[in-house]
C-alpha positions as CSV (number, residue, x, y, z in Angstrom):
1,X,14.6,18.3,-12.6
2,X,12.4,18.3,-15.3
3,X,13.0,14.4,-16.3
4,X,12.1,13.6,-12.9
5,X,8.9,15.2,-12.7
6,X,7.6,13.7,-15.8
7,X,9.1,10.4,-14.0
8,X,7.0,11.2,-11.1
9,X,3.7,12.0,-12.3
10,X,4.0,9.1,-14.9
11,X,4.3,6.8,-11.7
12,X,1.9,8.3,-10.1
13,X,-0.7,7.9,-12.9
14,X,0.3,4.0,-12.6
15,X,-0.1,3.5,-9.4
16,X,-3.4,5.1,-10.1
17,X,-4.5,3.2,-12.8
18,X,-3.5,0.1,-11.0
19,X,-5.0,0.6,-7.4
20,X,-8.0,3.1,-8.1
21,X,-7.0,5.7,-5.8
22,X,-7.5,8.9,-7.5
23,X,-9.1,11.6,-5.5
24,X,-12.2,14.0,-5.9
25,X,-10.8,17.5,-5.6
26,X,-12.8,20.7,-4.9
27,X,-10.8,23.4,-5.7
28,X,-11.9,27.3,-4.2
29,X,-9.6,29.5,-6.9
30,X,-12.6,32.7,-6.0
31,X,-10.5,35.5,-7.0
32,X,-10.3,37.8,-10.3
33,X,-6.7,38.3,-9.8
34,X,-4.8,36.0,-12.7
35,X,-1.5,36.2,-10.9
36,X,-3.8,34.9,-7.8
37,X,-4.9,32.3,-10.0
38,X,-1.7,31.1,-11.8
39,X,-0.7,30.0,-8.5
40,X,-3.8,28.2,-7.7
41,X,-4.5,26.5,-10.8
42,X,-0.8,25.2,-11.2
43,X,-1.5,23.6,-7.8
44,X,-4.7,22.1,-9.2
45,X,-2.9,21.2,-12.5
46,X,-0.3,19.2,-10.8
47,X,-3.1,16.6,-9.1
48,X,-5.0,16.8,-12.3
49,X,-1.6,15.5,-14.0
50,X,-1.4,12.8,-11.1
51,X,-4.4,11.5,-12.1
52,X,-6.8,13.1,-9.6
53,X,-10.5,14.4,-10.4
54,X,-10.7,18.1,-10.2
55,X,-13.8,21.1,-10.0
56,X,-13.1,24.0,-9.8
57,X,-14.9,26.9,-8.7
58,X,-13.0,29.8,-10.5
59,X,-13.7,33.3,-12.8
60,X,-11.0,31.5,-15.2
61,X,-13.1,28.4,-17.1
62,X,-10.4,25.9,-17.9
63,X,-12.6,22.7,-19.0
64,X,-11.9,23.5,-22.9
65,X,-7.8,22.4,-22.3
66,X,-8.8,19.5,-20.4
67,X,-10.5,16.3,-21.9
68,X,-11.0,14.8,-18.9
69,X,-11.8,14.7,-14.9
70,X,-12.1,18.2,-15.0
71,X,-14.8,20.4,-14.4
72,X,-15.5,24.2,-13.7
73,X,-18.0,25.6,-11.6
74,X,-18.0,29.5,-13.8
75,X,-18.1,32.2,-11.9
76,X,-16.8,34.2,-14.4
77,X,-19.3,37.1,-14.2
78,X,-17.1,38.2,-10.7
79,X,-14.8,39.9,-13.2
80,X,-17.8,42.0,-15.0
81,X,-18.5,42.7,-11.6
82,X,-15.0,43.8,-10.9
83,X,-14.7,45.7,-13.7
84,X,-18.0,47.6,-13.6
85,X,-17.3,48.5,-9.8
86,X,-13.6,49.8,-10.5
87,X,-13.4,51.4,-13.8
88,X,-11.6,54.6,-12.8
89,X,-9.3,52.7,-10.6
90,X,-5.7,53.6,-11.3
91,X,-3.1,51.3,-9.7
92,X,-0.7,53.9,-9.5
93,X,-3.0,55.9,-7.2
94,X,-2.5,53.2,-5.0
95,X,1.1,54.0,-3.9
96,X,1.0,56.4,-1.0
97,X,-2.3,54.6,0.6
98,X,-1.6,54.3,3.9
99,X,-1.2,51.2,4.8
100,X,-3.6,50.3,7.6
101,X,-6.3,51.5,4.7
102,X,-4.3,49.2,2.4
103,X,-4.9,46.2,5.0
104,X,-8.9,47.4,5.3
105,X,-9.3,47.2,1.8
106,X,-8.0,43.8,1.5
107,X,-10.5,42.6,4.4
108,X,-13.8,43.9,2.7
109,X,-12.2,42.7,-0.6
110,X,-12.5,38.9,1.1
111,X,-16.2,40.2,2.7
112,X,-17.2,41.0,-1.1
113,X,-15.5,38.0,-2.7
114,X,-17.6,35.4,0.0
115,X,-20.8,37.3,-0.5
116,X,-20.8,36.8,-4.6
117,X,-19.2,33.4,-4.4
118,X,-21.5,32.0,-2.0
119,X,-25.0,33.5,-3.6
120,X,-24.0,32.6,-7.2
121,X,-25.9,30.2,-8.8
122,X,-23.2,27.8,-10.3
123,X,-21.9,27.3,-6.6
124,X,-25.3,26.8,-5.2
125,X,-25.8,24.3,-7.8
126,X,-22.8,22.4,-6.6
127,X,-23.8,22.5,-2.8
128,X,-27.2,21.0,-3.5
129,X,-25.6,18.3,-5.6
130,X,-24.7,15.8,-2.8
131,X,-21.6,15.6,-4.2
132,X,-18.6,14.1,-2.3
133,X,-15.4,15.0,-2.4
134,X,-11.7,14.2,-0.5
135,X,-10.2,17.2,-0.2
136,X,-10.5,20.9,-0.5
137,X,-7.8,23.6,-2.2
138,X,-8.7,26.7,-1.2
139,X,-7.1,29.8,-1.4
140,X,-6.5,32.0,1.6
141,X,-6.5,35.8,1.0
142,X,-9.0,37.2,3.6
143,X,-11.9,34.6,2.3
144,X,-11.9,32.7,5.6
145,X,-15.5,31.9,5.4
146,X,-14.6,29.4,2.7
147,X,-13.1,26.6,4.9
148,X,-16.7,26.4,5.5
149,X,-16.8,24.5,2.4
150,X,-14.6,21.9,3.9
151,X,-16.9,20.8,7.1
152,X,-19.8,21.0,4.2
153,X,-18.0,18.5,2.1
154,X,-16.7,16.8,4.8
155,X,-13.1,16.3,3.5
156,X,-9.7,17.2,4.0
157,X,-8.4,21.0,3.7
158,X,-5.4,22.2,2.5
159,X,-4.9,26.0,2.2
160,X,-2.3,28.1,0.0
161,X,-1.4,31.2,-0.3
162,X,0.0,33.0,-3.2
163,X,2.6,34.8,-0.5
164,X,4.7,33.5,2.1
165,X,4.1,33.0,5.5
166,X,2.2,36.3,6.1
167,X,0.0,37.3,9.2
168,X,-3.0,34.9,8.3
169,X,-0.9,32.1,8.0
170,X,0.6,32.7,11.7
171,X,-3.1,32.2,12.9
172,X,-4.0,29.4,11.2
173,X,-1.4,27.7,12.3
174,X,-0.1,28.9,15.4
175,X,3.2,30.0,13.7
176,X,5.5,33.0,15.4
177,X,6.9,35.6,13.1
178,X,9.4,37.4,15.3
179,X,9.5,41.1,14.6
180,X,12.5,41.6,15.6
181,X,13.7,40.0,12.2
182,X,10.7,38.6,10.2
183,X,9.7,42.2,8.3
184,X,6.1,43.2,7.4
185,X,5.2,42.4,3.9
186,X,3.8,46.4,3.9
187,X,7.4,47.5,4.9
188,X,10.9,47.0,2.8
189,X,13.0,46.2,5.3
190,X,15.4,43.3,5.4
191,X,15.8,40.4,8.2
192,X,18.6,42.8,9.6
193,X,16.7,46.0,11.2
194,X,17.4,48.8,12.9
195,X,16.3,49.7,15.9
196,X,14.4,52.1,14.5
197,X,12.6,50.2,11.5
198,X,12.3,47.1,14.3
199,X,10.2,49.8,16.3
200,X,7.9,50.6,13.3
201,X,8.0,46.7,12.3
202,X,6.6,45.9,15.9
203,X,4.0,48.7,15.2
204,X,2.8,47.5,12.0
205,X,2.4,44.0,13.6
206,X,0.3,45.0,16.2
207,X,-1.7,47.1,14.6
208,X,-2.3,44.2,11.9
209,X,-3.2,41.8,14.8
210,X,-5.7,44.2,16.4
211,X,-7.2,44.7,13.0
212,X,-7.3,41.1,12.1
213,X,-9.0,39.7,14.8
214,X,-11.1,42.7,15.8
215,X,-12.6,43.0,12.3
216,X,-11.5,40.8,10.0
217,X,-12.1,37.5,11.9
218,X,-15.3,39.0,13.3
219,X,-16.6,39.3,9.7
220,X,-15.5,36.2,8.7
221,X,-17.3,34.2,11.3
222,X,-20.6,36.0,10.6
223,X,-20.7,35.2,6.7
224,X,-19.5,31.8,7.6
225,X,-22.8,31.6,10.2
226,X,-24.5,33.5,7.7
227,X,-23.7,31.0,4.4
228,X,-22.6,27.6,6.4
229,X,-25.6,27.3,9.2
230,X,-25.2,23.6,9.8
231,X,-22.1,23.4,10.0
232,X,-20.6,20.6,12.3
233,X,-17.8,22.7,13.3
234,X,-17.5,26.4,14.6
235,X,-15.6,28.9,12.4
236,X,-13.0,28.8,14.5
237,X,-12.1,25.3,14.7
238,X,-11.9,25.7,10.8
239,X,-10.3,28.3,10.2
240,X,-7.2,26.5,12.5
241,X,-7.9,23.4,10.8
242,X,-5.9,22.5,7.2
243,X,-3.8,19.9,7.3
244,X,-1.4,21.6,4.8
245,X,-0.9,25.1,4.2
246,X,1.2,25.1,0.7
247,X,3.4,28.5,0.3
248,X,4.8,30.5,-2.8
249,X,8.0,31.4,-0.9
250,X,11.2,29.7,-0.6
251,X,14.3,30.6,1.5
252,X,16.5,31.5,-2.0
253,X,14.5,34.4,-2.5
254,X,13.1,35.4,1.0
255,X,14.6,35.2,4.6
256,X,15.2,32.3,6.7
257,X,12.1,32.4,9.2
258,X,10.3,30.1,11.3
259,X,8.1,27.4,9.8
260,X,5.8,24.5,11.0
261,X,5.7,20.7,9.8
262,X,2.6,22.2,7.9
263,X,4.0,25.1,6.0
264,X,5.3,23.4,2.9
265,X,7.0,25.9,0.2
266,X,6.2,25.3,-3.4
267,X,7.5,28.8,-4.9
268,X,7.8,28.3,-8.9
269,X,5.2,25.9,-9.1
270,X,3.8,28.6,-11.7
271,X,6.7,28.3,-14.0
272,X,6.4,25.8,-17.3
273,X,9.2,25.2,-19.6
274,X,9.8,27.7,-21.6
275,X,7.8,27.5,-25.4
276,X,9.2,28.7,-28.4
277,X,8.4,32.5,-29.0
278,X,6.2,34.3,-31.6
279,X,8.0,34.5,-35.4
280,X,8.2,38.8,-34.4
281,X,9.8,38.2,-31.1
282,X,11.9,35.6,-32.1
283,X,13.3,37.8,-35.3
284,X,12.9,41.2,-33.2
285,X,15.6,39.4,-30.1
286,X,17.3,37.7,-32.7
287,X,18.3,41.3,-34.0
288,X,19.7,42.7,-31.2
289,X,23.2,42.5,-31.1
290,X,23.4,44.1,-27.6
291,X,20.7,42.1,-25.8
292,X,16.9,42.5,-24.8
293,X,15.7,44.3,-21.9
294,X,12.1,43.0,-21.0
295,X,9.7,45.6,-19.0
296,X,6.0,44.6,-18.5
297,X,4.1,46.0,-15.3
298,X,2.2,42.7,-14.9
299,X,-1.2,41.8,-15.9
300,X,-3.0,44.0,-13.2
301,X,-1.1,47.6,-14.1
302,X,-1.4,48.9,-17.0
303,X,2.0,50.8,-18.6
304,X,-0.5,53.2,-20.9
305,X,-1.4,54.5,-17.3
306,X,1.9,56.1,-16.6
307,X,2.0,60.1,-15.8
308,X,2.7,61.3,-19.1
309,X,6.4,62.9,-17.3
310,X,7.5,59.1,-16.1
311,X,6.6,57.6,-19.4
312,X,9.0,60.5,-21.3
313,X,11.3,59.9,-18.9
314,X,11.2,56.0,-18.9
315,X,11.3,56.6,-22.9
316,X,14.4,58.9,-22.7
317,X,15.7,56.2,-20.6
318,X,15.6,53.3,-23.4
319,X,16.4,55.6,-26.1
320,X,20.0,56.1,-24.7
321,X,20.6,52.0,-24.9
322,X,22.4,50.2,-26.8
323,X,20.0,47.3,-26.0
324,X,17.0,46.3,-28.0
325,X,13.4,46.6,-25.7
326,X,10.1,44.4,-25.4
327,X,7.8,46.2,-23.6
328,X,4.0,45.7,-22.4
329,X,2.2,48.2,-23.2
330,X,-1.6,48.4,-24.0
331,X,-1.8,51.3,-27.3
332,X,-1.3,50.4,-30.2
333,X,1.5,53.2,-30.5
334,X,3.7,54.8,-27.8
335,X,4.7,58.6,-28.4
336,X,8.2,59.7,-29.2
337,X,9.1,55.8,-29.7
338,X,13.5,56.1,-29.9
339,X,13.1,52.9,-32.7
340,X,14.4,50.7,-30.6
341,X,11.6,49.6,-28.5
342,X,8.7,47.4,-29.7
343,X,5.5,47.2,-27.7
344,X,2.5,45.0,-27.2
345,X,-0.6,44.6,-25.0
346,X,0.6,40.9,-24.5
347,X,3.8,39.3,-24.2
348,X,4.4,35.6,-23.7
349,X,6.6,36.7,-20.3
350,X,8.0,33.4,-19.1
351,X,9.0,33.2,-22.6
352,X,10.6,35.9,-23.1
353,X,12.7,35.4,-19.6
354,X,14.3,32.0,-20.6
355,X,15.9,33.9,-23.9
356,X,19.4,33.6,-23.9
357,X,19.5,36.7,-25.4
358,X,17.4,38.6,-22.7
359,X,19.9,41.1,-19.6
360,X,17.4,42.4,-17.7
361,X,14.0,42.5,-16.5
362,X,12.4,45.0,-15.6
363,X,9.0,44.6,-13.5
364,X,6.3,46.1,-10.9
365,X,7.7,43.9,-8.3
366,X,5.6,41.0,-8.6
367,X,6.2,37.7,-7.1
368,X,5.0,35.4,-10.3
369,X,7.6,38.1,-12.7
370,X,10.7,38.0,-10.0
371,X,10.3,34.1,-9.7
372,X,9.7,33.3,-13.0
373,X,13.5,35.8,-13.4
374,X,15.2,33.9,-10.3
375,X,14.6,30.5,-12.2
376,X,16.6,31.9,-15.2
377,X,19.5,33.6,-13.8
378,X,18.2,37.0,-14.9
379,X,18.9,39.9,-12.8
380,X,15.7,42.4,-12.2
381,X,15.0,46.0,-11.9
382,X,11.8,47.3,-10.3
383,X,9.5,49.7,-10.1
384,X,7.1,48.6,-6.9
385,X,3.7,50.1,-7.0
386,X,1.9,48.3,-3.8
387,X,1.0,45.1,-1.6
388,X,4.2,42.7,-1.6
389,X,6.0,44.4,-4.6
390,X,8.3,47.0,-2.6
391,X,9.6,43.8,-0.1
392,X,10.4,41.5,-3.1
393,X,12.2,43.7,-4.6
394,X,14.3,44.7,-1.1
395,X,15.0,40.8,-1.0
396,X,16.2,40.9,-4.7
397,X,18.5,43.9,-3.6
398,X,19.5,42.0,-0.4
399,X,20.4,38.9,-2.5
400,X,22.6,41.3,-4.9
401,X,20.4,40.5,-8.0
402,X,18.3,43.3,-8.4
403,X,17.7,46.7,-7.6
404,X,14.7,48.7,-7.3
405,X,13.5,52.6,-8.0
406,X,10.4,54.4,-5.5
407,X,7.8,55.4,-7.9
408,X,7.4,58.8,-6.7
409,X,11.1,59.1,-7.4
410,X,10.9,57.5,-10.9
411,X,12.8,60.0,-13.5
412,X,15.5,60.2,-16.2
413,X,18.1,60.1,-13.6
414,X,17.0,57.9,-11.3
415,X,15.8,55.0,-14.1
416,X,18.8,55.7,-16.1
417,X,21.0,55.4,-12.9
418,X,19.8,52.0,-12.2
419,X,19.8,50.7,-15.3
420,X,23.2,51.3,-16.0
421,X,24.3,49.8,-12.7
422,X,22.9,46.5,-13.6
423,X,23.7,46.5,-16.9
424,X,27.9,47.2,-16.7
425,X,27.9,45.8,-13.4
426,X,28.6,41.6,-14.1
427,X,27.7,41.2,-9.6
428,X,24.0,41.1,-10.6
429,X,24.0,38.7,-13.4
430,X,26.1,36.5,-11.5
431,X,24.1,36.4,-8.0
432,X,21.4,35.9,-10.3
433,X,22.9,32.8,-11.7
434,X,24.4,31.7,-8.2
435,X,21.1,31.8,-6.0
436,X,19.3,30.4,-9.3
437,X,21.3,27.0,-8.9
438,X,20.5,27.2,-4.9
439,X,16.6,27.9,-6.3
440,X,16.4,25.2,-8.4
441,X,18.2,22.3,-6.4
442,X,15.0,20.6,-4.3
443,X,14.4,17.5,-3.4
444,X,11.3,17.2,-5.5
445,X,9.7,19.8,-8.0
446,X,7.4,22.3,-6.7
447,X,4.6,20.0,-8.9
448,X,5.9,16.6,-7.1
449,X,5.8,18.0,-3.6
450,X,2.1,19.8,-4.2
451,X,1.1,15.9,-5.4
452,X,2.7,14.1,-2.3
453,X,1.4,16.8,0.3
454,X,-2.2,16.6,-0.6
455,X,-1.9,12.9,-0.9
456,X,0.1,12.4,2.6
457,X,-2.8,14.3,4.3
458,X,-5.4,12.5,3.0
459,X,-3.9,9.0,3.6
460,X,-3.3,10.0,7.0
461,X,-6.5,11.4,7.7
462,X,-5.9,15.3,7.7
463,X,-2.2,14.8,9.1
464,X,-3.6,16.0,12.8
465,X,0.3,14.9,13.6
466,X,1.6,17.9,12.2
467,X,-0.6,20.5,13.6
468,X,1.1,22.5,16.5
469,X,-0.7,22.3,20.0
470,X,0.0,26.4,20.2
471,X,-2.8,26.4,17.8
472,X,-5.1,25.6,20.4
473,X,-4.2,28.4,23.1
474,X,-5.8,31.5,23.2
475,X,-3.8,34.4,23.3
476,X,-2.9,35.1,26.5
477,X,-1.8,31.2,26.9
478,X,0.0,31.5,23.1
479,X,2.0,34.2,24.6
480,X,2.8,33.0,28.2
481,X,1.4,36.3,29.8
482,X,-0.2,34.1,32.3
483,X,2.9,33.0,33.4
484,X,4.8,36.3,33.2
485,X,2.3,37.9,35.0
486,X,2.5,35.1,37.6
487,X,6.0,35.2,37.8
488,X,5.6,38.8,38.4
489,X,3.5,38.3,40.8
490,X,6.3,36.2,42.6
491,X,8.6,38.5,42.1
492,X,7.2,41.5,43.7
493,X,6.3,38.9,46.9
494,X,9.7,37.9,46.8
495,X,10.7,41.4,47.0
496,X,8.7,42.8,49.3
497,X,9.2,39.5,51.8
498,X,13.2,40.7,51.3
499,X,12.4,44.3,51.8
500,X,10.3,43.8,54.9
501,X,13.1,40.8,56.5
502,X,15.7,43.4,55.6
503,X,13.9,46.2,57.3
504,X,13.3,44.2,60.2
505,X,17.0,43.2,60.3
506,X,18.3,47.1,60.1
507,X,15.8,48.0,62.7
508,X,16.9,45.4,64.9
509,X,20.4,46.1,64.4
510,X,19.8,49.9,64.8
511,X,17.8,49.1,68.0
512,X,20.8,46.9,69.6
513,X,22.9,49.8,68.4
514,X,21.1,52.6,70.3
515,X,20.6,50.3,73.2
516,X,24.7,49.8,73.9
517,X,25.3,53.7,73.6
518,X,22.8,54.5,76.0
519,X,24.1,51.5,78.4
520,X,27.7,53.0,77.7
């Protein structure tokens, strides 16, 4: 697969070189998040690599590792921002918040995100450039007002999101997510339900819906008013309008699900080939006759946070291994240390995965962390704080890979239980390797099929042909209650035509019947 990427792209640069046809790429990466952004600048990395001219407007300044056709538009100071508004913020607060706040949060997260992008200088800059460009990446995670950027520009736009086919998708693009078997990314259920959890599924869905348009999409079309006043197009014709909405999902390691022409999956675009580790690594795995177990808590959670009784107990845990661990955490020392476990505040993590020598991986939950695992064969163990973490690790455990232990029940038993499951039972490791090979047998690389999309819809002038028409019915149309209603309608005429002819009938026939006794 690999080969034939480099294959690709080389050709690709050719036919480039040859005809001229590279494309001027905006690219709207807006969010402080680096898992958010290790999606979205692998997706700009792979049009750079075809040949394409890129700017980006991003808190993550990548010009220095490119010598060309490249260019940032800094926003960098969002993350002093970030950081100076949510210092005492502990991620592990975060997991009993109910979840409608959960969703709220996320809305006026996007609300904030548009207000700083749009009033910062560097971007400002760009939109009083007269610059043209072809198309427009942008990221969508509750940031609608950015398509605005497309009608500005006037170019094609293609949306991603660093999820699967989640509730904003659905209105873009006029897509259906049944709830009788599509679960809630808030919820860890499976695509088999009971009644019970399909009853709570259907509630969290509505209540998302009525949230999402009431408030969400009302606030998104005032700061796109607000921040895009000529605009050609109305927020809503925008917001419906990318040509290609590229997905981190794939049916390996979610659950089959409805999709439209437009919904093309590229999960693992994030994942590079694995580089040769640090000279302490390498000797410290090396060592370790029994295997590595890697735990890291992603870049976003901190381990040092960890109630002091869960850190002793995930401590205790390790120290009854036979195993060697590599764990991220951010002290310099970590009390009561068994011997056996190193730690760091950084690890090289895909790294670290591809080791031959590594079991298990332990891990918040976190879709970058459980892909980057999938691609190797490696089976996972997690701890799910919030967001999407508790649902991919119910698909890991509904694939037989993985397994997965509730925070709030996090403790010597429960972490030890689980670890010892996965580590002297070979199931795991070897539905790990079996839906790895399923994983990693495509058509075209993650890369390849980013490169083609975004060039199909430009050549065919925003792909209008793959759009669905459900897109352009309102809700009451989308869902047929016109027709039901109608129907309904006919329904009760019919009835009450056949109740009143039936009545008519019995009286009649009651009538006659009276009449011949009284003639008799």
């Amino acid at each position: 697969m690999k080969v034939s990427s480099g294959i690709f792209i080389l050709f690709l640069n050719l036919l480039i070189i040859n005809y001229g046809s590279s494309l001027k790429v905006l690219g709207i990466l807006p969010f402080f998040s680096k898992s958010h952004f290790a999606i979205g600048s692998s997706i700009i990395n792979s049009l750079h690599s075809a040949g394409h001219n890129i700017t980006v407007i991003s808190p993550f300044p990548q010009s220095n590792y490119f010598k060309e056709r490249y260019r940032d538009v800094d926003i960098s100071d969002l993350l002093t921002e970030y950081e100076k508004d949510n210092k005492a913020v502990n991620p592990f607060e975060l997991v009993n918040i109910p979840k409608p706040l959960m969703m709220l949060m996320l809305y006026q997260f996007g609300a904030m995100a548009v207000d700083f992008v749009m009033t910062h200088k560097s971007v400002k800059e760009l939109m009083d450039s007269n610059e043209m460009f072809d198309v427009c990446i942008l990221e969508t995670f509750n940031a609608d007002a950015f398509v605005g950027f497309s009608d500005y520009f006037n170019c094609t736009l293609i949306s991603y999101t660093t999820f699967g086919a989640v509730k904003w998708i659905d209105a873009m693009t006029g897509n259906e997510s049944p709830s009788s078997y599509v679960p809630h990314p808030f919820l860890d259920y499976t695509d088999k339900m009971t009644f019970t959890e399909r009853l709570w599924n259907k509630f969290y869905n509505i209540l998302e819906n009525l949230l999402f348009n009431l408030y969400h999409l009302s606030k998104q079309r005032s700061l796109y008013n607000k921040y895009f006043p000529n605009a050609k197009k109305s927020f809503d014709e925008m917001f419906k309008g990318s040509a290609i909405i590229f997905q981190n999902s794939h049916v390996t390691s979610s659950f089959p699900r409805p999709y439209l022409p437009n919904m093309i999956d590229i999960c693992g675009i994030h994942v590079k080939p694995a580089k040769l580790l640090p000279n302490d690594l390498q000797e410290f795995i090396d060592s370790a006759e029994d295997g590595v177990i890697i735990f890291t808590m992603g870049s976003f959670i901190n381990s040092k946070d960890f109630p002091i009784e869960k850190r002793e107990a995930i401590v205790k845990t390790f120290g009854k291994l036979k195993q060697k661990i590599i764990w991220k955490y951010e002290n310099d020392t970590l009390p009561d240390n068994p011997g056996n476990i190193k730690i760091s505040s950084w690890l090289p993590q895909r790294d670290l995965i591809a080791h031959k020598n590594v079991k298990l991986f332990i891990t918040h939950g976190g879709l970058l962390g459980t892909t980057e695992a999938l691609t190797e064969g490696l089976p996972v163990l997690g701890i799910p704080i919030f967001g999407d973490q508790k649902m991919n690790m119910v698909k890991a455990e509904a694939r037989g890979y993985g397994l997965h232990v509730a925070y709030d029940e996090l403790n010597e038993e429960t972490f030890s239980k689980a670890l010892n499951e996965i580590l002297s039972n070979p199931k795991y490791k070897k539905n790990a390797e079996i839906i790895s090979k399923r994983f990693i047998d495509r058509p075209m690389t993650p890369q390849e099929t980013v490169v083609y999309w975004t060039e199909y819809a430009v050549r065919h002038d925003g792909a209008k042909h793959l759009r669905a028409s459900g897109n352009d019915l309102n809700f009451i149309q989308f869902h047929s209650i016109d027709v039901y209603l109608v129907l309904f309608v006919i329904f009760v005429f019919m009835l009450s035509i056949t109740f009143t002819i039936t009545k008519l009938l019995l009286k009649k026939l009651f009538c006659k019947s009276d009449a011949k006794q009284k003639k008799n």
